[in-house]
C-alpha positions in Angstrom: 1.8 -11.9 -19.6 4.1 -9.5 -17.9 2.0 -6.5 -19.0 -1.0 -7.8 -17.7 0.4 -9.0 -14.0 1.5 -5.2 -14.5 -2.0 -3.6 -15.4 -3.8 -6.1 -12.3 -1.1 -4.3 -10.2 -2.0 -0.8 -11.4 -5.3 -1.6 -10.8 -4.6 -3.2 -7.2 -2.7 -0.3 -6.2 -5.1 2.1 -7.3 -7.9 0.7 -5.5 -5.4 0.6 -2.2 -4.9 4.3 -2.6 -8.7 5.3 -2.9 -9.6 2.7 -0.5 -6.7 2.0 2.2 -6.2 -1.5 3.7 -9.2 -4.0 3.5 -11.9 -3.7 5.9 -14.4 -5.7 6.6 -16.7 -3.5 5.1 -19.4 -4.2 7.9 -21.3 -2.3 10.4 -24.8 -2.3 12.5 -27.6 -4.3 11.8 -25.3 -5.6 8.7 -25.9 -2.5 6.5 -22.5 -2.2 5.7 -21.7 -4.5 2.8 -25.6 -3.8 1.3 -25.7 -2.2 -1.8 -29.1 -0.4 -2.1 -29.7 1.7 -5.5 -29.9 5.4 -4.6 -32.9 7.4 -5.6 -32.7 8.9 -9.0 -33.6 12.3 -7.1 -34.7 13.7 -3.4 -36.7 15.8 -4.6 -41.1 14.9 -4.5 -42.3 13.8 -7.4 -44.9 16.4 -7.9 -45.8 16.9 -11.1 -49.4 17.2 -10.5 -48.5 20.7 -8.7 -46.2 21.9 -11.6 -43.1 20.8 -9.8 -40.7 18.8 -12.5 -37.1 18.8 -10.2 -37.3 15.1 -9.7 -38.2 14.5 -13.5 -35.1 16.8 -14.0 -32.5 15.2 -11.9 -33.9 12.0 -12.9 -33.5 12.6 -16.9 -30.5 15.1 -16.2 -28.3 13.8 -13.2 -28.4 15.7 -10.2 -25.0 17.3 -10.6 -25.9 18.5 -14.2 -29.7 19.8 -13.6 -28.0 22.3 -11.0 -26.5 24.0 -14.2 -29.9 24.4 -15.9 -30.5 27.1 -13.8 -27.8 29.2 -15.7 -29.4 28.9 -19.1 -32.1 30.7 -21.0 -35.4 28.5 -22.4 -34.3 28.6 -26.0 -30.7 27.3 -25.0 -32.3 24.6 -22.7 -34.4 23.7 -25.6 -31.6 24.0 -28.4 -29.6 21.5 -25.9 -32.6 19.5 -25.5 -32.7 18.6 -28.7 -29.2 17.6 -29.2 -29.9 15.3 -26.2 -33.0 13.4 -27.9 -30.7 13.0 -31.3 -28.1 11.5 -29.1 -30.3 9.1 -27.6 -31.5 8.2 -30.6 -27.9 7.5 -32.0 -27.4 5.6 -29.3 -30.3 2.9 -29.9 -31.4 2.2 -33.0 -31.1 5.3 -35.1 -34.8 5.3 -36.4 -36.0 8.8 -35.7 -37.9 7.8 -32.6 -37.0 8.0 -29.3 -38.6 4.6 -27.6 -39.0 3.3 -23.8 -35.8 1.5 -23.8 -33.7 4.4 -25.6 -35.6 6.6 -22.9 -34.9 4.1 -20.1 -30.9 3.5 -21.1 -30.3 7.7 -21.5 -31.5 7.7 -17.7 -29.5 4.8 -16.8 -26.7 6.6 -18.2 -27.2 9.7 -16.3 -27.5 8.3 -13.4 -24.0 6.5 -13.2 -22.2 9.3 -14.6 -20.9 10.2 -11.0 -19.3 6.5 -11.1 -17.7 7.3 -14.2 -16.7 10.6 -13.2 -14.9 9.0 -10.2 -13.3 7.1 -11.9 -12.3 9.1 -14.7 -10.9 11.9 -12.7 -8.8 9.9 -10.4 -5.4 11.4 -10.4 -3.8 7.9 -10.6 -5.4 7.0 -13.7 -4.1 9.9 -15.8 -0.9 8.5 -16.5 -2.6 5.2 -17.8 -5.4 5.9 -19.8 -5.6 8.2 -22.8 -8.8 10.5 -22.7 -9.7 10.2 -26.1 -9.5 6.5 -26.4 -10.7 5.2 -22.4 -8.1 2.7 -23.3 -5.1 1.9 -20.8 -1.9 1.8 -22.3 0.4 -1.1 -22.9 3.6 -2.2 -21.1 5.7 0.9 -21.2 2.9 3.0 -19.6 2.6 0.7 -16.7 6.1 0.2 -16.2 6.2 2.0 -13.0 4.1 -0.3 -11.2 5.7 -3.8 -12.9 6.9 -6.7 -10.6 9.6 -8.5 -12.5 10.6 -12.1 -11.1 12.1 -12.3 -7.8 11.0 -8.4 -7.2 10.5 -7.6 -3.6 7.3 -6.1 -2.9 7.5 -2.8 -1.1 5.4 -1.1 0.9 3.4 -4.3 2.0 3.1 -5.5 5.2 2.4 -9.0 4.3 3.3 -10.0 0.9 1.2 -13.5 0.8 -1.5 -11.2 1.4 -0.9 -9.1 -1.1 -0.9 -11.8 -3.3 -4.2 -13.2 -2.5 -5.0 -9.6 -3.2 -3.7 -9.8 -6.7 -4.9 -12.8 -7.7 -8.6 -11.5 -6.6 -8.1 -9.1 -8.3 -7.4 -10.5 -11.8 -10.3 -12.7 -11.0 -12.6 -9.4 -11.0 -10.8 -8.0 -13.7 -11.4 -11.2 -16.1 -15.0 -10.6 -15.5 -15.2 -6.7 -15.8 -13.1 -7.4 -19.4 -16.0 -7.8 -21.2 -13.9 -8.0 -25.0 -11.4 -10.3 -22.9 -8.9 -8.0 -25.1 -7.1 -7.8 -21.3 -7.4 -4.4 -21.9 -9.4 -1.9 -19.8 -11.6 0.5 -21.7 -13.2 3.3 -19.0 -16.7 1.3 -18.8 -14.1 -1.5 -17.9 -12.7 -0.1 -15.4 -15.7 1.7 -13.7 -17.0 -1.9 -13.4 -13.9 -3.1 -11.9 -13.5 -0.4 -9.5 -17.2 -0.5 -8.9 -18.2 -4.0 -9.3 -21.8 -3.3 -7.6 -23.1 -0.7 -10.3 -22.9 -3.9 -12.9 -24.9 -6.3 -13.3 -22.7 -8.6 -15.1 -20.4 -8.0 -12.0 -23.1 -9.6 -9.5 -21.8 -12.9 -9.2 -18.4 -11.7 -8.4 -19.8 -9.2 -5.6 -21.5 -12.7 -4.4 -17.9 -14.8 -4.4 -15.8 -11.8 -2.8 -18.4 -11.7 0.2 -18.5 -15.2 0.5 -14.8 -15.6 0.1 -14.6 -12.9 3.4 -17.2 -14.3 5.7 -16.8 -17.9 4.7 -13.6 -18.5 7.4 -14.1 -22.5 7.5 -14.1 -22.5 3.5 -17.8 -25.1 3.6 -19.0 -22.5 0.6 -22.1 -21.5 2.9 -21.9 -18.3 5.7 -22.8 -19.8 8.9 -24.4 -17.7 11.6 -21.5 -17.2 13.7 -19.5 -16.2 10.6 -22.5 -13.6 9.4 -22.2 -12.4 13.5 -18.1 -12.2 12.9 -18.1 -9.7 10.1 -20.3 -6.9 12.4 -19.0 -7.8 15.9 -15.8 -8.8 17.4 -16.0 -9.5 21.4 -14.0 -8.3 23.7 -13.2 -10.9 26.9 -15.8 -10.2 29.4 -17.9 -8.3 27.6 -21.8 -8.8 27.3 -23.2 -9.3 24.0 -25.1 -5.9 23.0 -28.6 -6.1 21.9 -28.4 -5.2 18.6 -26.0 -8.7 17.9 -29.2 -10.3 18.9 -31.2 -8.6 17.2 -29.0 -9.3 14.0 -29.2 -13.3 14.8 -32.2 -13.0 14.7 -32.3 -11.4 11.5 -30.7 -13.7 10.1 -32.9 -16.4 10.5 -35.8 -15.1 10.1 -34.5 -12.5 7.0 -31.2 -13.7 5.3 -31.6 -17.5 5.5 -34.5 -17.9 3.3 -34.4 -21.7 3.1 -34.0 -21.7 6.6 -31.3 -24.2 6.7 -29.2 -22.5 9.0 -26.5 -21.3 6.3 -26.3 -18.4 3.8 -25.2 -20.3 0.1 -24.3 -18.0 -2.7 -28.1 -17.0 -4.0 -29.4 -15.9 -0.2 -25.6 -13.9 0.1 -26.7 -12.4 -3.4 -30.0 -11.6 -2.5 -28.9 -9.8 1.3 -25.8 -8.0 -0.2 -27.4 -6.8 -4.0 -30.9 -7.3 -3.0 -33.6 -6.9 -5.7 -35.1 -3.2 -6.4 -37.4 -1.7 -8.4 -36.1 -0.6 -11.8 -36.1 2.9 -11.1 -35.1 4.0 -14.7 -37.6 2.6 -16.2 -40.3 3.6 -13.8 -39.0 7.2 -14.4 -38.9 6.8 -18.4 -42.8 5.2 -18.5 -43.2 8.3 -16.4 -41.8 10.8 -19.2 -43.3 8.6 -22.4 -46.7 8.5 -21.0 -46.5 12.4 -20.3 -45.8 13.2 -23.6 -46.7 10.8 -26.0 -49.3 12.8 -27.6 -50.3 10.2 -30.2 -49.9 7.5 -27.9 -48.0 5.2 -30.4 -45.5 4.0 -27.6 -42.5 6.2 -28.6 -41.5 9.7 -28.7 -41.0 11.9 -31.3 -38.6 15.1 -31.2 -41.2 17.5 -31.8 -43.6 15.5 -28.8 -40.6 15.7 -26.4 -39.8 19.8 -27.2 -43.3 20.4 -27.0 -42.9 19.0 -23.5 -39.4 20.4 -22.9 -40.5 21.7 -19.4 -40.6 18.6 -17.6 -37.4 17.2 -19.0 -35.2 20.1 -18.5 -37.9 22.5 -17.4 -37.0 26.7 -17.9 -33.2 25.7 -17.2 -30.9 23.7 -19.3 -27.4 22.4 -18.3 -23.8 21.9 -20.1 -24.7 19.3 -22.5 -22.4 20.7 -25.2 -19.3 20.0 -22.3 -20.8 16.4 -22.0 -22.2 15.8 -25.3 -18.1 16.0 -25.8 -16.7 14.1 -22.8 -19.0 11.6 -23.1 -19.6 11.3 -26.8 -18.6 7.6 -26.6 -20.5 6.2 -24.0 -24.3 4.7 -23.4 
């Protein structure tokens, strides 16, 4: 047990040192603890104009399609193809290259930068070997351990901190998917980024109803919701945009219009549903070149339509073919 109140405390103080102190997390018009899905590009999907960049970014990630630029067509389409055996490998291994292989390699791409984050944080390096994802045991985390009757330093409130803590192993229970209590790096991208997961919804849910629930009833009252984005000063008129965000809440948050927020309407304001913009985007790229029109994709289809996948560039895939041989 030890090594796991040691790991949680890792984990806790890594979180302080990217993050700071807790926050409310709030601001205007109640945007601030909102987790919208970002586009899978800015560019305009204009393919009818021979413009492929979103189609790029989208299939690529934005960060890698930059690098495309660099490379010659035969190397884009060499890397290409090393791409479509990979998402192959990574589904079912049959040759093919279907909707949901398509859909998951774009999925993939598009979270690397959460991955990334968390992989290249200097604080994990200690803890986590690279060619495993897997943090160490006791003796790597004994840095950070808190034996019985240890003082806690550097905290200004140690109850506090132990609320934090115990939160904390909470999350991690859930982001533990094996329940090995051991973090692999998909593990602890979802416990550092609980909102990218969907098997991390519900504890998104119970954290912001945990911080806005102050009278501990289980719902989020209005005054409560009006609490997280506005504190009053004595004397001082309510602006107009608190109105506007009572108002809001009625008529927008409190869908059973009961006068309370319960867990599903917190859910559905904080992770609200979207459109599943990988799939959208891989329908997209199957139905452009799906030559046959069997419902999958063949290697030779998706060469033969190399352009608007990777276009006249190409990127680094060998580098990440290697970092990331593991993952998706």
């Amino acid at each position: 047990m030890m090594w796991r109140t040691s790991l949680l405390l890792f984990l806790l103080l890594l979180r302080l040192g990217a993050q700071g102190k807790p926050s409310p997390d709030a601001g205007p018009h109640g945007q601030g603890r909102v987790h919208q899905a970002a586009p899978l590009s800015e560019a305009p999907h204009d393919d009818a104009h021979g413009n492929f960049q979103y189609d790029h970014e989208a299939f690529l990630g934005r960060e890698v399609a930059k690098e495309f630029d660099q490379l010659s067509p035969e190397e884009s389409q060499a890397r290409l193809g090393r791409i479509v055996d990979r998402m192959d490998r990574a589904g079912d291994g049959d040759g093919w290259v279907s909707l949901a292989e398509l859909r998951a390699w774009i999925a993939h791409t598009q979270q690397r930068h959460v991955r990334d984050s968390t992989s290249s944080c200097p604080e994990l390096h200690p803890y986590v070997f690279p060619a495993t994802g897997v943090t160490s045991t006791e003796a790597q985390l004994s840095k950070v351990r808190l034996s019985p009757g240890e003082e806690f330093h550097d905290v200004e409130d140690a109850e506090t901190y132990k609320k934090m803590l115990a939160r904390d192993e909470r999350r991690f229970r859930v982001a533990d998917q094996d329940g090995d209590s051991m973090a692999t790096r998909e593990e602890l991208t979802a416990f550092l980024h609980p909102e990218e997961f969907p098997h991390m919804r519900d504890i998104v849910i119970a954290e912001t109803l945990e911080d806005l629930d102050k009278n501990k009833d289980g719902y989020v009252q209005v005054e409560e919701y009006i609490a997280d984005l506005y504190s009053e000063e004595p004397g001082e008129e309510e602006p107009a945009w608190v109105q506007t965000e009572r108002q809001q809440f009625r008529d927008f948050r409190d869908l059973n219009k009961d006068g309370r927020l319960d867990g599903s309407e917190v859910g559905y304001w904080v992770l609200p549903p979207s459109q599943d913009q990988p799939l959208v985007e891989a329908n997209h790229l199957l139905h452009e070149s799906d030559t046959d029109k069997d419902g999958r994709l063949s290697k030779a289809e998706i060469l033969s339509n190399w352009n608007m996948f990777v276009g006249s560039q190409a990127t680094n895939y060998g580098e990440d073919l290697t970092r990331h041989h593991d993952e998706l």
